[in-house]
ZAMARGU-4260 file (C-alpha; in steps of 0.2 Angstrom, whole numbers, plus 5000, padded with zeros to 4 digits):
<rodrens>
0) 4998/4886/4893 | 4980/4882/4892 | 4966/4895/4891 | 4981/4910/4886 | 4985/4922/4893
5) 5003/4916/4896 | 5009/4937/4899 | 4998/4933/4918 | 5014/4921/4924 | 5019/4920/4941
10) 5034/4929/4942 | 5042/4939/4957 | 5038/4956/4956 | 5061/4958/4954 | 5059/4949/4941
15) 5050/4961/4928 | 5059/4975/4938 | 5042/4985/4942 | 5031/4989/4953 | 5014/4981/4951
20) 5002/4994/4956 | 5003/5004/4940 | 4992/4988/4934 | 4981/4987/4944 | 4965/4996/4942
25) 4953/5003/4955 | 4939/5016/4955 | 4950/5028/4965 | 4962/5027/4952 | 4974/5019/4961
30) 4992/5027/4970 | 4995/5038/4956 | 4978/5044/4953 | 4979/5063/4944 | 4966/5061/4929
35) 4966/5072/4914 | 4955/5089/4916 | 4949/5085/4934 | 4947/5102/4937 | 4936/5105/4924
40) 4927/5088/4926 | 4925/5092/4945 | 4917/5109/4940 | 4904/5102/4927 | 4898/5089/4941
45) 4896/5104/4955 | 4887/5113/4943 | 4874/5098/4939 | 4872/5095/4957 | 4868/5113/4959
50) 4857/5114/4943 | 4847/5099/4951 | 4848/5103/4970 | 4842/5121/4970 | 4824/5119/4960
55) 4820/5105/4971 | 4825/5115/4990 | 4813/5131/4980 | 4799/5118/4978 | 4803/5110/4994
60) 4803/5127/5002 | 4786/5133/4992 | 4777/5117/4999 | 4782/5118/5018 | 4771/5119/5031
65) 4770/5115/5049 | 4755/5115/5059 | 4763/5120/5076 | 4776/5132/5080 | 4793/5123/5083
70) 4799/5126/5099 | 4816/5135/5093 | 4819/5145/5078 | 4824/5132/5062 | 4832/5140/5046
75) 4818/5135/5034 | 4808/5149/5045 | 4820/5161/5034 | 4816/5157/5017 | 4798/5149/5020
80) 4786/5162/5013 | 4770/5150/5019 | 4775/5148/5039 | 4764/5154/5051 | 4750/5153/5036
85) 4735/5144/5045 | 4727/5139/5031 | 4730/5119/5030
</rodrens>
């Protein structure tokens, strides 16, 4: 066979009696997807999204400002320490 790769015949799925999904790859990891320490792994990435995302919403919150009242309450009006400052 030229160029190799003679194990990528075209055989009918019968004929090597199994079922081809658990060959093919995909990012989901395919129909029986349960990687090793996914727990953990799940836990790490929560952990960095938080380490990340909670200094940038206190810097976020520390430089608000709004020139104009809103017209209904927004939850920022909570932890902003600078709204209602007129000093911009």
């Amino acid at each position: 066979m030229a160029g190799g790769g003679d194990h990528h015949g075209h055989h009918a799925d019968g004929a090597h009696g199994g079922d081809f999904r658990t060959k093919v790859w995909s990012m989901s990891g395919g129909p029986y997807c349960r990687p090793k320490h996914w727990k953990r792994n799940t836990a790490i990435a929560m952990a960095g999204i938080f380490l990340i995302c909670i200094p940038i919403a206190m810097k976020s919150a520390e430089l608000e400002q709004r020139p104009h009242h809103p017209v209904r309450p927004i939850p920022s009006q909570l932890w902003c320490k600078n709204f209602g400052n007129k000093e911009y």
